[in-house]
MINU-628584 format. One line per field, with one value per residue: residue number from 0; x, y, z of N, C-alpha, C, O in turn; residue in one letter. Coordinates in pm, whole numbers. Layout:
% MINU-628584
nr	c(NUM,...)
n_east	c(X,...)
n_north	c(Y,...)
n_up	c(Z,...)
ca_east	c(X,...)
ca_north	c(Y,...)
ca_up	c(Z,...)
c_east	c(X,...)
c_north	c(Y,...)
c_up	c(Z,...)
o_east	c(X,...)
o_north	c(Y,...)
o_up	c(Z,...)
rest	c(A,...)
% end
This chain:
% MINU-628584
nr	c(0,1,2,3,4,5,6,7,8,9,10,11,12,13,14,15,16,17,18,19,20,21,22,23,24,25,26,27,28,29,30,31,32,33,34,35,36,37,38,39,40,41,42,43,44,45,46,47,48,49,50,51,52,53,54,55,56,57,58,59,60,61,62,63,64,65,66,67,68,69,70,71,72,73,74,75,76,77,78,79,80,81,82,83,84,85,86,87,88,89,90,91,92,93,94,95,96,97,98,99,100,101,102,103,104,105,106,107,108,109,110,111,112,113,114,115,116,117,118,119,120,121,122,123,124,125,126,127,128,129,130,131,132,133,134,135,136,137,138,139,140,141,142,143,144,145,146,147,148,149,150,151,152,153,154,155,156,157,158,159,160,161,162,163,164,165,166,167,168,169,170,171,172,173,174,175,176,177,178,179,180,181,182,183,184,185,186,187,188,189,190,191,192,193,194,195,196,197,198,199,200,201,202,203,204,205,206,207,208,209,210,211)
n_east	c(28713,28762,28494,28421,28148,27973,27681,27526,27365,27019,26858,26604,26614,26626,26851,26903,26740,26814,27082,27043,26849,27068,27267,27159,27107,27363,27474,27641,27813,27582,27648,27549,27482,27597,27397,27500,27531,27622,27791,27809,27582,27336,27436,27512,27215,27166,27322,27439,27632,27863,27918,27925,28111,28335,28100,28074,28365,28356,28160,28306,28536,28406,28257,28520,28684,28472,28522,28797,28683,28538,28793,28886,28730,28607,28536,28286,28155,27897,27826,27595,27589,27852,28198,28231,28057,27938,28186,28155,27919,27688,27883,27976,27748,27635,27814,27772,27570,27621,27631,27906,28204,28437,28680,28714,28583,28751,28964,28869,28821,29102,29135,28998,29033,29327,29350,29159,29312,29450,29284,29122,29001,28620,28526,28307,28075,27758,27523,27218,26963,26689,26403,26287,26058,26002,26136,26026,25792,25869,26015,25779,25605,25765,25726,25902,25907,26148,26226,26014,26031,26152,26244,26164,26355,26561,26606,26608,26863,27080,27034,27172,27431,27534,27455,27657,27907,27920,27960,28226,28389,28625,28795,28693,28469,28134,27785,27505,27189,26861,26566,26296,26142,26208,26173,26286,26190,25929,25947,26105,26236,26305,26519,26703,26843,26949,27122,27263,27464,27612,27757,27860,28022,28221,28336,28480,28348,28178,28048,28080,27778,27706,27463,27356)
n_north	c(14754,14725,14541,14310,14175,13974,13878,13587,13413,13250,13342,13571,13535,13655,13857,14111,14262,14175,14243,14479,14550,14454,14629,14851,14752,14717,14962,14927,15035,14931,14763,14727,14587,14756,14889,14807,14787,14473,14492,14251,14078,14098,13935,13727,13644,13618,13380,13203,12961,13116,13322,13277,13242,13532,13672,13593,13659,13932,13990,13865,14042,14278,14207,14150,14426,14554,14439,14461,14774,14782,14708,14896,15110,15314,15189,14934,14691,14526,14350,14280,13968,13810,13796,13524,13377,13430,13307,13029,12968,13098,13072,12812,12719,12728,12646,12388,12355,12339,12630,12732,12589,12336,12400,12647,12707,12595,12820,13019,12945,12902,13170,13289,13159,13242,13523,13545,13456,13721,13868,14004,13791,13779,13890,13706,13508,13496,13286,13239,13021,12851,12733,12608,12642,12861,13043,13073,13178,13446,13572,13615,13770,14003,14108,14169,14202,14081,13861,13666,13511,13312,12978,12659,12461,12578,12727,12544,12392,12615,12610,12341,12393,12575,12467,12269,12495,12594,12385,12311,12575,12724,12973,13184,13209,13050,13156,13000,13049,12957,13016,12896,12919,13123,13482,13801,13997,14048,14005,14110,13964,13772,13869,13972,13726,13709,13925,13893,13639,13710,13878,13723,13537,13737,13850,13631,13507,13276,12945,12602,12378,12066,11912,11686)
n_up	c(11078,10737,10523,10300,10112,9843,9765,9630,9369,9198,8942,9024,9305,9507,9557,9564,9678,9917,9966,9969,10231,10412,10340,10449,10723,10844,10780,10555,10204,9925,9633,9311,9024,8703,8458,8161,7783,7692,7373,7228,7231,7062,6851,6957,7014,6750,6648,6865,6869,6770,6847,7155,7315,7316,7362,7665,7739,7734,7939,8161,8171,8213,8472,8648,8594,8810,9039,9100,9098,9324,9561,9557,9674,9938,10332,10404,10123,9993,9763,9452,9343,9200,9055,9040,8943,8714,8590,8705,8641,8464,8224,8196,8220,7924,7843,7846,7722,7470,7342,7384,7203,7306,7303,7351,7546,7745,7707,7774,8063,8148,8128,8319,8549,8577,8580,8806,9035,9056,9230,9558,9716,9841,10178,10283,10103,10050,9993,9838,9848,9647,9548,9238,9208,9370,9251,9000,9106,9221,9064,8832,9007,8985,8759,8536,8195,8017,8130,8111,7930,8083,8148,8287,8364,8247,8476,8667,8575,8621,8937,8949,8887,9078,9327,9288,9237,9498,9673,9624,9639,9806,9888,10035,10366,10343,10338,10374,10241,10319,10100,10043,10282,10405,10466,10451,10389,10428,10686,10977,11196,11041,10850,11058,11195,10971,10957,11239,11190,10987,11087,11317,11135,11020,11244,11323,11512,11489,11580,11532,11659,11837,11867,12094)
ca_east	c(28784,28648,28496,28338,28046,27924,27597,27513,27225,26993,26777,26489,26620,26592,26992,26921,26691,26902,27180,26950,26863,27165,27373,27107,27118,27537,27562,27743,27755,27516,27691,27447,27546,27563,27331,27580,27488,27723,27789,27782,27423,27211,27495,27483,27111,27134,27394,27520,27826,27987,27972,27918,28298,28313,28012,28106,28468,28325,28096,28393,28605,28334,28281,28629,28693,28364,28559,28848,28699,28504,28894,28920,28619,28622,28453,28259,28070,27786,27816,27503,27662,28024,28258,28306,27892,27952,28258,28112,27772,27677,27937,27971,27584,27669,27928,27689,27425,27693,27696,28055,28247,28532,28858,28659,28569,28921,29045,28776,28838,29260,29168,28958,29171,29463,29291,29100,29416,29514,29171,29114,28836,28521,28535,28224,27963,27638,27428,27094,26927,26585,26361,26242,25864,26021,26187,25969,25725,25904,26013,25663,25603,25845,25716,25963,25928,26259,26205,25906,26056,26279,26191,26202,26444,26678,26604,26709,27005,27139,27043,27278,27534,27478,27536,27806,28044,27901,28008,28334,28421,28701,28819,28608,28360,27941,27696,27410,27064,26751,26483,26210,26058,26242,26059,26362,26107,25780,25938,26186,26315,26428,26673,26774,26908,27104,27276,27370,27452,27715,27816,27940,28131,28276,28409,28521,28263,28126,28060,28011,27748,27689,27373,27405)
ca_north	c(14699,14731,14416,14270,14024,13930,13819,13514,13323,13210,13499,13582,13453,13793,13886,14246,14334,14152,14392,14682,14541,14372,14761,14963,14707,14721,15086,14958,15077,14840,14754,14660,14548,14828,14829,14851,14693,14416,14485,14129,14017,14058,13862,13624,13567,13563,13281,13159,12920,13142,13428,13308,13288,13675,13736,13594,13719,14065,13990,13843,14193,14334,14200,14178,14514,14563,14375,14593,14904,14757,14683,15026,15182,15327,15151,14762,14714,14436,14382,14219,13901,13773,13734,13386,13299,13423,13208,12869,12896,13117,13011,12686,12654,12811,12504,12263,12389,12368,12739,12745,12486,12231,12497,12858,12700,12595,12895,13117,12876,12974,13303,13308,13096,13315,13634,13533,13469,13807,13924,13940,13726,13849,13837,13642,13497,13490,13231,13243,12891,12839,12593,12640,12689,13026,13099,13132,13256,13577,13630,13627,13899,14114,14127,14240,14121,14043,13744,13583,13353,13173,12822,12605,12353,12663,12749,12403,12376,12704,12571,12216,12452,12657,12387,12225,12547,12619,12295,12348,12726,12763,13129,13267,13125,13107,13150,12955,13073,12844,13123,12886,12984,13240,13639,13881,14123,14045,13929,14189,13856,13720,13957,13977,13600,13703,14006,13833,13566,13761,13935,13637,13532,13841,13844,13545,13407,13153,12839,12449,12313,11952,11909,11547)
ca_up	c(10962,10611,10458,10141,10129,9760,9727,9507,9398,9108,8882,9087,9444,9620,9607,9474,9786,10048,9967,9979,10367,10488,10345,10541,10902,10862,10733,10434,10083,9896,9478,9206,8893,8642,8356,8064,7712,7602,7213,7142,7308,6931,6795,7051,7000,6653,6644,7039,6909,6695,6965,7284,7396,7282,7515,7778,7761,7765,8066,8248,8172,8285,8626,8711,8633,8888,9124,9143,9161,9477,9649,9644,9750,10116,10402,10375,10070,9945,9608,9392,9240,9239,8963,9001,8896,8537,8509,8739,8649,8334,8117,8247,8158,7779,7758,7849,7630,7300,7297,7369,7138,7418,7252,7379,7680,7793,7688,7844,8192,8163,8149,8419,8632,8603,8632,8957,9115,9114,9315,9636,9755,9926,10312,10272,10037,10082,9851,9802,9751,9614,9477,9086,9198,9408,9178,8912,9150,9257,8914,8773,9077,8956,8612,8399,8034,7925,8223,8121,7871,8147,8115,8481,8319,8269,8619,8730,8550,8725,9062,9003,8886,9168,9434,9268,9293,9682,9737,9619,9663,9932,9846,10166,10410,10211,10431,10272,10335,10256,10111,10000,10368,10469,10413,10551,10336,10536,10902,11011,11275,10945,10837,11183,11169,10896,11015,11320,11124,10921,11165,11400,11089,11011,11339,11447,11647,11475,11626,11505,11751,11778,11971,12150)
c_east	c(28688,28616,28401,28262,27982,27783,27513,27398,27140,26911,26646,26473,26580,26782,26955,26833,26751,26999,27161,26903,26966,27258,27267,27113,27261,27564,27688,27746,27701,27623,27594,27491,27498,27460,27398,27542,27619,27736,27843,27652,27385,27347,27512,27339,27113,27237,27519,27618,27877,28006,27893,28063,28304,28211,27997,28264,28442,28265,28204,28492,28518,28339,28390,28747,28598,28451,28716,28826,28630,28613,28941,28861,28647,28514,28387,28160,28008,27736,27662,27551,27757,28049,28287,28155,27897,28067,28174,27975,27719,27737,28011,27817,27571,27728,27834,27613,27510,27685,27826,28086,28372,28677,28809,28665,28696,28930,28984,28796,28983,29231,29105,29017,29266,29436,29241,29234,29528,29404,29195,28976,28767,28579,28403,28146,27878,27574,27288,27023,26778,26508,26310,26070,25919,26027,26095,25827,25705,25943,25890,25590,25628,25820,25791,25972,26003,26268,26093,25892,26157,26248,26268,26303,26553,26724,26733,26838,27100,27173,27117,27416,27563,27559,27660,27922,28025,27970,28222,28443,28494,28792,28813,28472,28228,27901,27551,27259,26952,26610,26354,26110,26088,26185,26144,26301,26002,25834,26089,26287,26403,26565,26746,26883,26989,27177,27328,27452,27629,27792,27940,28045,28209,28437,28477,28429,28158,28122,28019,27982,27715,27623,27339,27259)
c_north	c(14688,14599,14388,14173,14057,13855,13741,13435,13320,13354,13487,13539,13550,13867,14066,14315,14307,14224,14509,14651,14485,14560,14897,14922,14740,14880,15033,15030,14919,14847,14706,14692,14685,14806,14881,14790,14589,14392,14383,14044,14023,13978,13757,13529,13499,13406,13222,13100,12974,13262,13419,13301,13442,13743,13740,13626,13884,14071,13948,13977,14286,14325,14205,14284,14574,14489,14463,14718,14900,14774,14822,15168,15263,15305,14977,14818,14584,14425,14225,14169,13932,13746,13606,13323,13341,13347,13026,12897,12952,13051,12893,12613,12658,12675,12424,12215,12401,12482,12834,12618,12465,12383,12586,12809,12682,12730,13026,13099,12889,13101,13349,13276,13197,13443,13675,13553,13602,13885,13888,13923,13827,13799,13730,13625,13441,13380,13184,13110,12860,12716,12640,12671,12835,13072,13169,13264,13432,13649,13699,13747,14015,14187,14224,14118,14043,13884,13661,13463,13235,13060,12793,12522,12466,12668,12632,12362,12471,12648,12473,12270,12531,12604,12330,12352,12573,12521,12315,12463,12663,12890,13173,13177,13137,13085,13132,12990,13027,13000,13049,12925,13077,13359,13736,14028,14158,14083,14033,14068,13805,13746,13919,13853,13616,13769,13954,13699,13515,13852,13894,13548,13600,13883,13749,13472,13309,13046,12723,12382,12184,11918,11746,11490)
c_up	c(10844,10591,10375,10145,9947,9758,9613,9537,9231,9072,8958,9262,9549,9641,9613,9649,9898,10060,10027,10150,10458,10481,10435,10678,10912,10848,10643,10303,10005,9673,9429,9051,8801,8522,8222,7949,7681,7425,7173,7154,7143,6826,6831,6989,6846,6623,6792,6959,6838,6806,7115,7381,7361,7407,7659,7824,7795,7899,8197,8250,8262,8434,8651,8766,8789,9035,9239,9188,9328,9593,9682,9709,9935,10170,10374,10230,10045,9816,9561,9305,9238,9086,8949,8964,8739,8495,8541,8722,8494,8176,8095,8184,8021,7739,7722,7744,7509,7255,7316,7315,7325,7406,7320,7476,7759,7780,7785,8011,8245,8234,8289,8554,8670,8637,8789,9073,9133,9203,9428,9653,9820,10077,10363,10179,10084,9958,9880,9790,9756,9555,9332,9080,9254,9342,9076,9016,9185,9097,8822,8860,9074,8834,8486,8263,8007,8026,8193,8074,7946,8176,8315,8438,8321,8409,8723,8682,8645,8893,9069,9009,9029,9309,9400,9305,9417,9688,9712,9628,9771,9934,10004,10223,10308,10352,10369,10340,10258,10236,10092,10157,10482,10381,10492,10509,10412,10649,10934,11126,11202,10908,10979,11239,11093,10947,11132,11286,11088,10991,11287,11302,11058,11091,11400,11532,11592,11537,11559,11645,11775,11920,12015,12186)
o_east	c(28570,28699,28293,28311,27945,27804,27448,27345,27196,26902,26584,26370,26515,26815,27014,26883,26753,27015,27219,26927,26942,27303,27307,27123,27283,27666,27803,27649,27763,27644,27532,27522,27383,27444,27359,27492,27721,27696,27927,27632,27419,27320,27530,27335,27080,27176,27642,27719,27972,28120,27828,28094,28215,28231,27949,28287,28509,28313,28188,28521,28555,28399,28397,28830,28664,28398,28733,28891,28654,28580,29004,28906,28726,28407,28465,28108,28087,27633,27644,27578,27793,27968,28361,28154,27852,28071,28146,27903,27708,27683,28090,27790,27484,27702,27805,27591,27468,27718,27847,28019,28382,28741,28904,28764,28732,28888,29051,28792,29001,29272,29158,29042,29281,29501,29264,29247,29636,29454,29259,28877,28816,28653,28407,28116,27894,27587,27266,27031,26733,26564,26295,25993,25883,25945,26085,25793,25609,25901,25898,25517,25569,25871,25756,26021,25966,26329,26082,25824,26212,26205,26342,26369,26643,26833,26839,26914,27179,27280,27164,27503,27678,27655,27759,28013,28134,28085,28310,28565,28448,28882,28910,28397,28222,27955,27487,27223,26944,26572,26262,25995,26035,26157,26096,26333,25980,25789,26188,26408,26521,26672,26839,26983,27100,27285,27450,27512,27708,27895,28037,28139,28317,28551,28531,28457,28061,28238,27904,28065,27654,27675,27277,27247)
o_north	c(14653,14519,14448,14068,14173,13734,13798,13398,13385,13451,13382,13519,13528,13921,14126,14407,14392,14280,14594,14753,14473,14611,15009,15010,14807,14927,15077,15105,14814,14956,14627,14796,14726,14688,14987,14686,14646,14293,14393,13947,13916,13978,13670,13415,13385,13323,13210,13171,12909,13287,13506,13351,13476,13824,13819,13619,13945,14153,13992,14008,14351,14401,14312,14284,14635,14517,14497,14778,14977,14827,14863,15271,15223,15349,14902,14929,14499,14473,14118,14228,14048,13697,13566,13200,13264,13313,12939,12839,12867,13008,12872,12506,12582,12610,12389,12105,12486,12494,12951,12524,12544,12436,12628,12847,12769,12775,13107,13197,12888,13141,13434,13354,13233,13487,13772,13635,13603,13984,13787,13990,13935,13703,13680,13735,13343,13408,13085,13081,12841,12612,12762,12705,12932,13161,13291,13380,13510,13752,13804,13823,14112,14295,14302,14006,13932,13794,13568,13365,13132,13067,12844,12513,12447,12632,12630,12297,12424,12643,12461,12232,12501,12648,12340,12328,12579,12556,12329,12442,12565,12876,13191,13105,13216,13025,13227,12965,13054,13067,13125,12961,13104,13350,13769,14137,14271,14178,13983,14090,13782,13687,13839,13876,13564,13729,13965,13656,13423,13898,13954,13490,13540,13916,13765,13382,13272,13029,12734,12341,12167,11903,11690,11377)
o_up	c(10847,10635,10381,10188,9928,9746,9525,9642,9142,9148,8945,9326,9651,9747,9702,9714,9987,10168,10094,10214,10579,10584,10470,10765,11013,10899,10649,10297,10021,9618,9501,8992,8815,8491,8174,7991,7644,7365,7084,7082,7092,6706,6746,6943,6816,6556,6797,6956,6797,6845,7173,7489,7439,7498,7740,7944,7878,7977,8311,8365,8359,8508,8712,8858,8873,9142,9356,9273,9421,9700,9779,9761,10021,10128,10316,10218,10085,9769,9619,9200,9262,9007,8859,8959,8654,8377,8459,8803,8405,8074,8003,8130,7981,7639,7608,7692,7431,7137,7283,7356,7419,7498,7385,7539,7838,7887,7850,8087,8367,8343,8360,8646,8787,8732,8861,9163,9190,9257,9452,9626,9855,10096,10476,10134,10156,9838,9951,9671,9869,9521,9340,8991,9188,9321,9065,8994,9183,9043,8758,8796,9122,8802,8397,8248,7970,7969,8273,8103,7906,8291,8399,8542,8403,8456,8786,8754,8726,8953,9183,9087,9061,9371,9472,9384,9475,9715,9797,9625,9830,10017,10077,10158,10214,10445,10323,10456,10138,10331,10123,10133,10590,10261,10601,10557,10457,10714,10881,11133,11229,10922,10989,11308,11105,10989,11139,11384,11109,10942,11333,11356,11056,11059,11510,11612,11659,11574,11517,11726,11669,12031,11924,12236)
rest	c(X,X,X,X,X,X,X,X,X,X,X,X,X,X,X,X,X,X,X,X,X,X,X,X,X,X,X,X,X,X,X,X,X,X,X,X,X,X,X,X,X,X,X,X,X,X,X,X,X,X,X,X,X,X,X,X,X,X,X,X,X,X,X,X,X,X,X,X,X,X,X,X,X,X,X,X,X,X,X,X,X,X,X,X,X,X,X,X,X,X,X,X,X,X,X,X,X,X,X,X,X,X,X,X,X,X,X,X,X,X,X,X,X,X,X,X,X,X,X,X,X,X,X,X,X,X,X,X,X,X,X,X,X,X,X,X,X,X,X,X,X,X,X,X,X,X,X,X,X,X,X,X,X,X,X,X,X,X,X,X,X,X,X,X,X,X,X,X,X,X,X,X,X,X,X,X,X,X,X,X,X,X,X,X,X,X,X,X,X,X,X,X,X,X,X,X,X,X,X,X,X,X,X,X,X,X,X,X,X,X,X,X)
% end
């Protein structure tokens, strides 16, 4: 049976390579976000509240189209990042931060709303959860430029956002995985915990054990 797992998590958590080993142990196809420009980003920077509803309406078109063409792919696939982290966490963080005015945001949170509800969910999410020293750590590893100015206070905002929608998501099971000392890159055992992991939810065989 085909099935869809989304992988979510903060910038720098490791989602992008867990894909790339979770779609080579499964034999799935692995998704990664395209690299498209959004023609409102240097309008954005130059002034966030007059166009950050605009930018993030485009980024939500975006993924959701991305979401569809996944439903009709053939076979399981593992997509990098879920449509529902640019509505509950990006532009949720945009509000916060007064670069969406209270009116955009509603209106941006309708649309999303009503839209979602014609998707179908993932058969699982995966979320990533880190601490803000990893974070930056692996980031600063990776060294790409356009990352260097990410402040840890950003960081940490993401991560409350982060848990707050895990905690509340009920769409599809999450399968939460603690990375600050997990290495499924180094320790080949690691991975191995996950794919059986995801595999016994997948299927059915999960269990809640309650060790006495």
């Amino acid at each position: 049976m085909e099935k869809f797992i989304a992988v979510a998590g903060n910038i720098g958590v490791g989602k992008s390579t867990l894909v790339r080993l979770l779609s080579e142990a499964l034999s799935w196809t692995p998704f990664y976000e395209p690299v498209t420009e959004n023609p409102y980003l240097a309008d954005f920077y130059e002034d966030m509240q007059a166009w950050g509803f605009h930018s993030q309406v485009y980024f939500l078109m975006r993924r959701l189209r991305i979401h569809r063409q996944l439903m009709k792919m053939n076979g399981s696939v593992i997509q990098d990042r879920s449509v529902y982290e640019d509505a509950e966490i990006f532009a949720h963080n945009l509000y916060l931060q007064d670069a969406i005015n209270e009116r955009d945001y509603e209106t941006y949170r309708e649309l999303y709303q009503v839209l979602v509800e014609f998707l179908p969910p993932p058969d699982l999410v995966i979320y990533l959860r880190a601490s803000v020293p990893t974070l930056l750590h692996r980031i600063s590893k990776r060294g790409r430029d356009y990352e260097k100015t990410i402040a840890a206070d950003y960081l940490a905002d993401l991560n409350e956002l982060y848990e707050s929608w895990v905690e509340h998501f009920d769409l599809c099971p999450i399968l939460t995985i603690p990375c600050d000392d997990l290495d499924y890159v180094a320790k080949p055992q690691h991975l191995g915990l996950i794919v059986d992991k995801v595999n016994d939810i997948l299927t059915g065989k999960a269990e809640v054990r309650f060790d006495l």
